[in-house]
C-alpha positions as CSV (number, residue, x, y, z in Angstrom):
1,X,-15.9,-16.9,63.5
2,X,-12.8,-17.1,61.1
3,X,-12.6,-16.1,57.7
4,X,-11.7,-19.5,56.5
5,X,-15.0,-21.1,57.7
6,X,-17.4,-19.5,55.5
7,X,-16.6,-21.6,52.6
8,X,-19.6,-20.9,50.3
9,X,-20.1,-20.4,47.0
10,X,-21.4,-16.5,45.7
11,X,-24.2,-18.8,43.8
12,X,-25.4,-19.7,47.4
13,X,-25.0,-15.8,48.5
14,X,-26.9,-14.8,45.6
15,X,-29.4,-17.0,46.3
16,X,-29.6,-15.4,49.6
17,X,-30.4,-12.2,48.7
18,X,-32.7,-13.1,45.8
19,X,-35.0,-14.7,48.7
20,X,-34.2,-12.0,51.1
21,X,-33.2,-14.8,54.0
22,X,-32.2,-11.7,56.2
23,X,-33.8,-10.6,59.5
24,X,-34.5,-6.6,59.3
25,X,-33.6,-3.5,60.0
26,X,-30.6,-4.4,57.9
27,X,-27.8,-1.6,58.7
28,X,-24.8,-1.0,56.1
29,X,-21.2,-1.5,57.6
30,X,-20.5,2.0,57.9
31,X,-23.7,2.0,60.3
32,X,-26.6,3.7,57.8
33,X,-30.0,2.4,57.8
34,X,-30.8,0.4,54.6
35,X,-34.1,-0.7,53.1
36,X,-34.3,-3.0,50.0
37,X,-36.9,-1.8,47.6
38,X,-36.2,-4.0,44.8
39,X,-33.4,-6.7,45.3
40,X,-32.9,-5.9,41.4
41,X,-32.7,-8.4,38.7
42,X,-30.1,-11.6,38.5
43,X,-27.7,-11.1,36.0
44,X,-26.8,-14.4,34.1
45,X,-23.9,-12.3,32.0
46,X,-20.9,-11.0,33.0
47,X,-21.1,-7.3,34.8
48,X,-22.5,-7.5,38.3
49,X,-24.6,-10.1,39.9
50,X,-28.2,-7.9,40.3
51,X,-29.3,-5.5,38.1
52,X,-31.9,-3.1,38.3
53,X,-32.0,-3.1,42.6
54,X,-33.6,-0.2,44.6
55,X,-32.7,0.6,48.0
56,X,-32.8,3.4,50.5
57,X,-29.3,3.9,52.1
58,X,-29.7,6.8,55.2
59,X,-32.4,9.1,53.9
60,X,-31.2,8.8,50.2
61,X,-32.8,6.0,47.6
62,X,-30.6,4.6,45.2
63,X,-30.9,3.1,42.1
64,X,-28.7,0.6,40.4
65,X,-26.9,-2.5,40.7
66,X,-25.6,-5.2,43.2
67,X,-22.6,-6.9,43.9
68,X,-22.3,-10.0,46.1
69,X,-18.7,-11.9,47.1
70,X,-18.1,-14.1,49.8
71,X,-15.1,-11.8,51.0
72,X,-15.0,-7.9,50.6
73,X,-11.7,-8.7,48.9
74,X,-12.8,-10.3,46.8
75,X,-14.1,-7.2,45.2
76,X,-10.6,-6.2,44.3
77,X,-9.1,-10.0,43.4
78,X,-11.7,-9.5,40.3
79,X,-10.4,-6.3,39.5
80,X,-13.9,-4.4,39.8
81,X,-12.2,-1.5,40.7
82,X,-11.1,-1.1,37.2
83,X,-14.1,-2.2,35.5
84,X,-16.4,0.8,34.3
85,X,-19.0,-2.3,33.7
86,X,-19.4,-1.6,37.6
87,X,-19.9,1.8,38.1
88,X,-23.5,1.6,38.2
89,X,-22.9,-0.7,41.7
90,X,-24.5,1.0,44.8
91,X,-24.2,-2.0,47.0
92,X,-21.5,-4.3,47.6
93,X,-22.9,-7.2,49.6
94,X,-20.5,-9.7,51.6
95,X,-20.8,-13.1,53.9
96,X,-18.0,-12.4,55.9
97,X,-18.1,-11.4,59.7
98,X,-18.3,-7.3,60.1
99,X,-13.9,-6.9,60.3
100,X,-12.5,-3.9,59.7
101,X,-12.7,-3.5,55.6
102,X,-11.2,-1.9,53.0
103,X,-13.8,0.5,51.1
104,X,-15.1,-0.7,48.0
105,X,-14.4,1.7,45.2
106,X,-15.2,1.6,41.6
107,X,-13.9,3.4,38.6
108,X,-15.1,6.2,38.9
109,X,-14.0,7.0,42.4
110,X,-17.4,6.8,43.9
111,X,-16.5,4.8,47.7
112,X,-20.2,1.9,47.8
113,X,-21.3,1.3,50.8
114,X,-21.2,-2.3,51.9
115,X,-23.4,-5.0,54.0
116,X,-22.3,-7.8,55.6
117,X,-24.6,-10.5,55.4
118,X,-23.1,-12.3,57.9
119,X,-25.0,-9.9,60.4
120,X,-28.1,-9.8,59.4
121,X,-28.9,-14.3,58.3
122,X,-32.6,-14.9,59.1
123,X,-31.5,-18.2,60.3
124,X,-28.7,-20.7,60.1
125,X,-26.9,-21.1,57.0
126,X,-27.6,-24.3,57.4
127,X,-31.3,-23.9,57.5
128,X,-31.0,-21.5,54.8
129,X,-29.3,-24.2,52.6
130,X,-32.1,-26.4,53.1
131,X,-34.4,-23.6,52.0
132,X,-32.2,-23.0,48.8
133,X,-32.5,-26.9,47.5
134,X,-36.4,-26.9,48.4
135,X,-36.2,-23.6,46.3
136,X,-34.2,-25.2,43.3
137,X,-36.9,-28.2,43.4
138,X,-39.6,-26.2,42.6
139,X,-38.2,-24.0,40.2
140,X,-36.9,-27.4,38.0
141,X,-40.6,-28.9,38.7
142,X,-42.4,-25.4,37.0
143,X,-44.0,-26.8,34.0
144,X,-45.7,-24.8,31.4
145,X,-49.4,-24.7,32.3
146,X,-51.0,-27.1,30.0
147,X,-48.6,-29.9,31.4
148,X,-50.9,-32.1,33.1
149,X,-53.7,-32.2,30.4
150,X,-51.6,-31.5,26.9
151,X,-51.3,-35.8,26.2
152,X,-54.9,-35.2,24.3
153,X,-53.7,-32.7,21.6
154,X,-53.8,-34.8,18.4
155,X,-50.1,-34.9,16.9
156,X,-51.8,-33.2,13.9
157,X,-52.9,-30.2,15.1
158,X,-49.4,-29.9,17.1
159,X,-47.5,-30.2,13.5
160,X,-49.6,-27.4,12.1
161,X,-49.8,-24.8,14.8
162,X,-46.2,-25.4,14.9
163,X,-45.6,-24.5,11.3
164,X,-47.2,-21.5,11.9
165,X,-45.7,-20.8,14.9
166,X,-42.4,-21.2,12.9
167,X,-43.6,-19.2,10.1
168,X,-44.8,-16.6,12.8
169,X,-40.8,-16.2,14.5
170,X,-39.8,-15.9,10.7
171,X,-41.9,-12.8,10.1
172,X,-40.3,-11.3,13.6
173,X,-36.8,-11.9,12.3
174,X,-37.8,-10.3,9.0
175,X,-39.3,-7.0,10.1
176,X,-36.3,-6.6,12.1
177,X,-34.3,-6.6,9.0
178,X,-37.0,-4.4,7.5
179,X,-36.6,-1.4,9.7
180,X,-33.1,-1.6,9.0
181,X,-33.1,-1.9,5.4
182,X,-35.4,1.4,5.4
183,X,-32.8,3.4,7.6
184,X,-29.9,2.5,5.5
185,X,-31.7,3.3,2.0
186,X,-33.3,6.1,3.6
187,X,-29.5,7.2,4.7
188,X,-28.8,6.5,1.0
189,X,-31.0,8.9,-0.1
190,X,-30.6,11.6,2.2
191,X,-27.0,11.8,1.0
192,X,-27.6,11.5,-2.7
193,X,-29.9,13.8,-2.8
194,X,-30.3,18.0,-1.7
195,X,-33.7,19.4,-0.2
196,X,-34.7,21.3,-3.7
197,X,-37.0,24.0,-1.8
198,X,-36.2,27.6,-2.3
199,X,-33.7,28.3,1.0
200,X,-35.2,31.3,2.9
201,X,-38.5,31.1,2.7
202,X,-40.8,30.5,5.8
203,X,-44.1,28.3,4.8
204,X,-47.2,30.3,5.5
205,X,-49.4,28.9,8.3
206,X,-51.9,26.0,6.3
207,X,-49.0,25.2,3.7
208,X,-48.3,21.7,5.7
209,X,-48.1,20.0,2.2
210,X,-45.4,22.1,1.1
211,X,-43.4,20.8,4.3
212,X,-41.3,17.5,3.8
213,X,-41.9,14.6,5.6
214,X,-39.1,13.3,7.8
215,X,-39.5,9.4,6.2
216,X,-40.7,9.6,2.6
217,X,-42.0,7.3,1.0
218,X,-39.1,4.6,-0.2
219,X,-39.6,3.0,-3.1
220,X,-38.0,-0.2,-5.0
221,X,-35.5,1.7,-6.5
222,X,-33.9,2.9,-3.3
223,X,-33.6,-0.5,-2.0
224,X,-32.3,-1.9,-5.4
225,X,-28.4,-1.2,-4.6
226,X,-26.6,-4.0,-4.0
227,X,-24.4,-2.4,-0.6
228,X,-27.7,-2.3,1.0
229,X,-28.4,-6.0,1.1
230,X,-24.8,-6.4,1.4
231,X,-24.5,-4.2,5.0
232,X,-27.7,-5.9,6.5
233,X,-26.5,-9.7,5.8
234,X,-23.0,-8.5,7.7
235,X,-24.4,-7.5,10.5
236,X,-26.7,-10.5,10.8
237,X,-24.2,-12.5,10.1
238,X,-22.3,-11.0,13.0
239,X,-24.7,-11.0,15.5
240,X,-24.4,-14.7,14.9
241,X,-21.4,-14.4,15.4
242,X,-21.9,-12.9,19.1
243,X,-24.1,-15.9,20.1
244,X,-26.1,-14.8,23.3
245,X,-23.2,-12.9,25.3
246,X,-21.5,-10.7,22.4
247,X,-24.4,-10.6,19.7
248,X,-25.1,-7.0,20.7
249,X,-21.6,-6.0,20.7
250,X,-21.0,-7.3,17.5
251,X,-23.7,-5.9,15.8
252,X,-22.2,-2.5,17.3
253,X,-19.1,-3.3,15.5
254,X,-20.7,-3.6,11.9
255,X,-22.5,-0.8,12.2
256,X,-19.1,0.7,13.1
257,X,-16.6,-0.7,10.9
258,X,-19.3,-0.7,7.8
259,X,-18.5,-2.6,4.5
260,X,-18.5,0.7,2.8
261,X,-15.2,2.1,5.5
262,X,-13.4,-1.1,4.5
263,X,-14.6,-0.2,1.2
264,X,-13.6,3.4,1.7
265,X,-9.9,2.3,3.8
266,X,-9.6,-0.2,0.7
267,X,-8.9,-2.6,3.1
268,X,-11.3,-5.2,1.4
269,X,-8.6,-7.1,-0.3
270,X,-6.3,-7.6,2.8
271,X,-7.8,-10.0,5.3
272,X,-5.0,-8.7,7.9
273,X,-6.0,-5.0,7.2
274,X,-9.6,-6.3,8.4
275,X,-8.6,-7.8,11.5
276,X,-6.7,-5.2,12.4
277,X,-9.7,-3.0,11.8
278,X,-11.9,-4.8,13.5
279,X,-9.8,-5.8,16.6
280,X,-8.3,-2.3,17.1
281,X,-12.2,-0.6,16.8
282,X,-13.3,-3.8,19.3
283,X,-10.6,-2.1,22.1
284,X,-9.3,-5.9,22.1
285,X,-6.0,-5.3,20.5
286,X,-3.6,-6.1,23.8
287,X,-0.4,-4.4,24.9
288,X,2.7,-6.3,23.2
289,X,4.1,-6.7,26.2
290,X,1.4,-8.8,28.1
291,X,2.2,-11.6,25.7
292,X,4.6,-14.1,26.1
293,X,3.9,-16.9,22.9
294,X,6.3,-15.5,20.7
295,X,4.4,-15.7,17.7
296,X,1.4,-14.5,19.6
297,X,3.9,-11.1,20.4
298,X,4.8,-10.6,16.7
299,X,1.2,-11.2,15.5
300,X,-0.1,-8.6,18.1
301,X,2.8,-6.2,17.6
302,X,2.1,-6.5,13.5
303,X,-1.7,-6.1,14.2
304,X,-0.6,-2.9,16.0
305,X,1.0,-1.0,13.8
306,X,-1.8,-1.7,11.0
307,X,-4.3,0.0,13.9
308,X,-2.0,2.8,14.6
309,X,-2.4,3.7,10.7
310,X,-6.0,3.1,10.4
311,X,-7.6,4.4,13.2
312,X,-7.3,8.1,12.1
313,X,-8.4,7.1,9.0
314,X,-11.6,5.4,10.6
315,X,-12.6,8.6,12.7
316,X,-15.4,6.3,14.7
317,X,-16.2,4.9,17.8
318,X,-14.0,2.7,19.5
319,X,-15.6,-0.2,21.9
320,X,-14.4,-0.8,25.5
321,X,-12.6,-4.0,26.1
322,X,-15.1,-4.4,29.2
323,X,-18.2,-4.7,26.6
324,X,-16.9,-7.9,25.4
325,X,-17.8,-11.0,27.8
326,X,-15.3,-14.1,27.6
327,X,-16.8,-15.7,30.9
328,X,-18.9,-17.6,31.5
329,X,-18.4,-18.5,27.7
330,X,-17.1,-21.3,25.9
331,X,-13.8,-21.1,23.9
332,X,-14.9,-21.4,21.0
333,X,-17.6,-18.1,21.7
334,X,-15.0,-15.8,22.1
335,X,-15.1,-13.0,20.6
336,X,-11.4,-13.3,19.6
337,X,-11.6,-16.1,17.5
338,X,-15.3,-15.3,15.9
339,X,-13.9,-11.7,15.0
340,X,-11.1,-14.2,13.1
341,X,-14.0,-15.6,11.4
342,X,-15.8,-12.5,10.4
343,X,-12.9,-10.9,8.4
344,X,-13.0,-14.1,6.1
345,X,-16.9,-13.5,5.9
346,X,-16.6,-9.6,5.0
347,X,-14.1,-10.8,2.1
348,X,-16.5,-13.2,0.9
349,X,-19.3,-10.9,1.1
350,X,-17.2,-8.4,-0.7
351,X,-15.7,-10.4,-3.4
352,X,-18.0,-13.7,-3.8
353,X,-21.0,-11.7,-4.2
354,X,-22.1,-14.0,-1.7
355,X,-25.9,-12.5,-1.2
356,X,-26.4,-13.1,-4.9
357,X,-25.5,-16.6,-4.7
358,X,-28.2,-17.0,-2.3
359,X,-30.9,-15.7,-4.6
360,X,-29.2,-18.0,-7.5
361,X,-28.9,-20.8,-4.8
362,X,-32.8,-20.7,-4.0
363,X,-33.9,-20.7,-7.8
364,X,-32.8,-23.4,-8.9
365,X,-34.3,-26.7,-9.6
366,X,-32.6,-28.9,-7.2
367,X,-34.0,-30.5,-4.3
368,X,-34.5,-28.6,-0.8
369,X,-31.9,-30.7,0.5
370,X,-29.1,-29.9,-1.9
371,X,-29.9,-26.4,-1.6
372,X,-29.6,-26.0,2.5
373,X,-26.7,-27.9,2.0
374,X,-24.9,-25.2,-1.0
375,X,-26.1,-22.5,1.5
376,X,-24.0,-24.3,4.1
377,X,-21.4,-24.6,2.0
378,X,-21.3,-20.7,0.9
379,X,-20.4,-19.7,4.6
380,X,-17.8,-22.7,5.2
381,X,-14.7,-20.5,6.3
382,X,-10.9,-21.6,6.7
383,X,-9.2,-19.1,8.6
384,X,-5.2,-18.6,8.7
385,X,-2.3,-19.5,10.0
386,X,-2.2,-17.7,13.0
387,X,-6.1,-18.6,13.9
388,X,-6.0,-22.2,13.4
389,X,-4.9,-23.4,16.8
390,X,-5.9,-20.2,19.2
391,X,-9.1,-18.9,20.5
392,X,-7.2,-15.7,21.8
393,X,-4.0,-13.7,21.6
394,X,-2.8,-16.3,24.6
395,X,-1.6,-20.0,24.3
396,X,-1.6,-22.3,21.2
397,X,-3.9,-25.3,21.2
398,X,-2.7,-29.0,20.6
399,X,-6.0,-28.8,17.9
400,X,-7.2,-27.3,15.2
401,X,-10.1,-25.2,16.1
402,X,-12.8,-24.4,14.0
403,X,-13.7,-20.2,14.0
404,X,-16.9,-21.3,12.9
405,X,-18.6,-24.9,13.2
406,X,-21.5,-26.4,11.3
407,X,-23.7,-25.5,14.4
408,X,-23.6,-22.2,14.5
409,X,-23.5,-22.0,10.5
410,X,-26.8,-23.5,10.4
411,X,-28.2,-21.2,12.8
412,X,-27.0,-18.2,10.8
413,X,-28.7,-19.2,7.7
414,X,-31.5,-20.0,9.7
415,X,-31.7,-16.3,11.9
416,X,-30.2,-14.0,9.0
417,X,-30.2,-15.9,5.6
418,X,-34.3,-16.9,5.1
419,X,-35.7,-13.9,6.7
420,X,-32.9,-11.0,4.4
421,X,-33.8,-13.5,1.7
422,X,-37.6,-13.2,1.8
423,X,-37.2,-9.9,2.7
424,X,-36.0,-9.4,-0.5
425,X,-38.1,-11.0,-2.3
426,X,-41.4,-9.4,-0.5
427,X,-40.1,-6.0,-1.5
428,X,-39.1,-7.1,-5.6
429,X,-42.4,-9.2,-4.9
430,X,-41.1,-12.4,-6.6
431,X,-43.6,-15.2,-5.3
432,X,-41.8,-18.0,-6.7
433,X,-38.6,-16.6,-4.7
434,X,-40.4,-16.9,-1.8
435,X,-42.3,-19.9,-2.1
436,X,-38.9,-21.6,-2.9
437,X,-37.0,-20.5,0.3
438,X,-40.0,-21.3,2.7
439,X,-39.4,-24.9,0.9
440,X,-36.0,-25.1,2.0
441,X,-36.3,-23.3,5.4
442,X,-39.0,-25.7,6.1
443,X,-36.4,-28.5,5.4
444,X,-33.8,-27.4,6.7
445,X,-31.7,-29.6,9.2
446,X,-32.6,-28.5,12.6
447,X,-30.1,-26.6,14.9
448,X,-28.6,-27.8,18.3
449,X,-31.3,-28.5,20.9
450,X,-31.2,-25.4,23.5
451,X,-32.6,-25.3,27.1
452,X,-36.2,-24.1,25.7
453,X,-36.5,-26.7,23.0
454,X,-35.7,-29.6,25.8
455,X,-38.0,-28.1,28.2
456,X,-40.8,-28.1,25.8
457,X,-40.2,-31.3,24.2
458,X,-40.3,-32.7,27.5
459,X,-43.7,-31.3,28.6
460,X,-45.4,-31.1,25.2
461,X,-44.1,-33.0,22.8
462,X,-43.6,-36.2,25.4
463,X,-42.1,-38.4,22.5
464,X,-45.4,-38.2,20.7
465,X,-44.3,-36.2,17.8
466,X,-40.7,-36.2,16.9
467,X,-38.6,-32.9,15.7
468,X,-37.7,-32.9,12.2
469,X,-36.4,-29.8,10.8
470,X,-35.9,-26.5,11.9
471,X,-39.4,-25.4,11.5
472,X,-40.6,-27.0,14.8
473,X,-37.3,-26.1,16.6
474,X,-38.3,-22.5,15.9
475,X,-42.1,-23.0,15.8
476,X,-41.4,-24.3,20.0
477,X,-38.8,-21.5,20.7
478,X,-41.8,-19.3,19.7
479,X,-44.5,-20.7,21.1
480,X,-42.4,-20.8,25.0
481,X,-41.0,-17.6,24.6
482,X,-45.1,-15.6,23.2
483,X,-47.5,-17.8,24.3
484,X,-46.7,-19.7,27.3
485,X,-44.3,-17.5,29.4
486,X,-46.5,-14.6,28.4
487,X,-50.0,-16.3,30.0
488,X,-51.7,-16.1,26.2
489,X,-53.3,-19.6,26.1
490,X,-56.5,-18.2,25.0
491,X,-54.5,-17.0,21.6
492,X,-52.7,-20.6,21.4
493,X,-54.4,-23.3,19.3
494,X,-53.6,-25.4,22.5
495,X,-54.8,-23.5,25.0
496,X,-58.1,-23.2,22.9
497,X,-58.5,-27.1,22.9
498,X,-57.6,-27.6,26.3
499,X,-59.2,-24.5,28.3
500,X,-62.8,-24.3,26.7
């Protein structure tokens, strides 16, 4: 058969090997026996397309990843070979007839051994096809369990198991930001202050109290310094900033290029200084010469020589350009532009005393409203020139983009603002504080509706009770993601009225 017939997409050919639709013993093309423990988890990011797989290749079991083209080429049209995102590969799996193939190498050297699927089909593609629509049928048609039976929940009890649901997700968020704060003003402390013990002498066996204990106690004073609350609203704000794909990545990146070493590299009142910081510690700074715009080239080459000064002044990790994802990602997600965004935040953070304002912002008299909407307003951004019409170091846009829309804004506030800000004021233990801010989190306008929130407003909800607020946004995102997908319908105020 020739090459130019197996016109399939790879989503297809994953599908395939997801379902196993292959007919066994399965041989590799180099002619080793190969067994598939674990066909390894389907990888929705960038990186390759299974993760986790198992396999026995020969008499040797592998661990690691898979992954599938339609062509063995293909392999090196993406550039895998260069990729240390793909190192971990141990099988490269291809539709095309067995020809005679290039080997597959990553990085690292290492040659994978590589199966053609095109051997080994179970059936007809054509058959399998079939299969693969039935399969997509059923997935859409899963519905959470109580589906069928949920229409006799009274809309009360759904608006009050959803505000503690809500309240519930909150308290996650907050603890998260809790073991943080503890490690930072633990940090604090450790360097402000020397062990006081006499050096030299061993305790006596039964002298445990005179022994220190790794995590004191902390107390208010440690957490009242202003950096603290200042370093954990950064890197919430720029995990935000990451959205799904990068939010790791950029949280890596604050804890990397910290307020205090722009503090330190007195870089704080030099937004260009900050990009270049940040850019040249992501590993995203490009080579002058692989950009034609020529504003784009003088930006770069300035950007540059800022890096070349700083980074020996920095003395810290410096990210990989492959731990970045800009596909499958919208434009405006890139990490590129939101890293534009984030040196205007770290300024205002810096100089606006911006965490401050919130506390201000959520004391005063006005109504709920008027304060979710001057908590909006305190992380409204411009950025320059340069950033205006690009969402990377590539071509100018006819528009003016936006590094940070009202969208993700309010989701910001609403992951990182309320929970620091009640973290704050359970540790200072100012009730009215908190009672305020649950007030105005409770009214806050909702975010963007995401896959989960449809899904459950179309098999719970069912037009019976509408969503106002991001309280039941947050109260359904946490009742999918720990009640439902988790089986716990005998903890859910639901499940309780509908499974007696």
């Amino acid at each position: 058969m020739k090459r130019h017939a197996w016109n399939i997409h790879e989503r297809f050919l994953r599908h395939i090997w997801s379902r196993q639709y292959l007919r066994i013993p399965l041989q590799t093309a180099d002619g080793k026996s190969l067994s598939i423990i674990d066909v390894g988890r389907l990888n929705s990011d960038s990186g390759p397309d299974f993760l986790n797989a198992k396999m026995k290749i020969g008499n040797i079991t592998y661990a690691g990843d898979v992954e599938i083209h339609r062509t063995v080429f293909d392999w090196f049209q993406h550039r895998h070979q260069q990729d240390p995102r793909y190192n971990g590969v141990i099988l490269h799996v291809v539709l095309e007839p067995k020809y005679k193939l290039p080997p597959t190498l990553v990085k690292s050297g290492r040659e994978i051994p590589v199966l053609v699927l095109g051997n080994f089909l179970s059936e007809s593609i054509h058959t399998i096809w079939q299969k693969a629509i039935l399969d997509e049928r059923i997935k859409k048609s899963e519905a959470i369990k109580c589906f069928d039976r949920n229409e006799i929940i009274p809309v009360g009890l759904i608006e009050s198991w959803l505000k503690k649901l809500a309240v519930e997700r909150l308290e996650i968020k907050l603890r998260r930001f809790e073991e943080r704060i503890k490690q930072l003003a633990y940090e604090k402390r450790m360097m402000l202050h020397e062990f006081q013990g006499r050096y030299g002498k061993l305790p006596l066996e039964g002298e445990h109290n005179e022994i220190p204990s790794p995590f004191p106690e902390l107390a208010q004073k440690d957490y009242a310094q202003k950096e603290l609350w200042d370093q954990i609203l950064y890197e919430g704000f720029m995990e935000g900033l990451g959205y799904s794909k990068n939010s790791g990545t950029f949280v890596r990146l604050a804890r990397t290029v910290t307020l205090k070493a722009i503090r330190n590299l007195e870089a704080e009142k030099n937004e260009f200084k900050i990009q270049a910081l940040l850019f040249g510690t992501a590993g995203l700074i490009p080579k002058v010469k692989s950009i034609k715009e020529k504003l784009s080239r003088e930006y770069v080459r300035k950007l540059s020589r800022e890096w070349k000064t700083l980074k020996p002044l920095l003395n810290s990790e410096i990210l990989n350009p492959a731990d970045w994802q800009f596909f499958p990602t919208r434009p405006h997600n890139f990490p590129t532009i939101r890293i534009a965004a984030a040196s205007i935040i770290i300024r205002k953070i810096l100089f606006e005393d911006i965490f401050r304002n919130i506390i201000q912002v959520i004391k005063t008299s006005d109504s709920e409203k008027k304060k979710g909407g001057e908590l909006i307003r305190l992380f409204s951004i411009e950025t320059n020139d340069f950033w205006n019409n690009r969402y990377d170091f590539g071509k100018i846009e006819t528009k003016k983009i936006t590094a940070l829309g009202l969208s993700r804004t309010r989701e910001i506030i609403i992951n990182t603002v309320f929970p620091v800000a009640l973290l704050y004021t359970r540790i200072f233990k100012d009730l009215s504080i908190r009672e305020c801010a649950l007030k105005i989190y409770s009214a806050f306008p909702a975010a963007e509706n995401n896959a989960i929130i449809r899904l459950m407003d179309r098999q719970l909800l069912k037009g019976r009770y509408l969503m106002q607020g991001v309280s039941c946004q947050q109260g359904l995102i946490q009742l999918y993601k720990y009640y439902c997908t988790e089986g716990r319908c005998s903890e859910c105020e639901f499940g309780r009225t509908l499974f007696k």
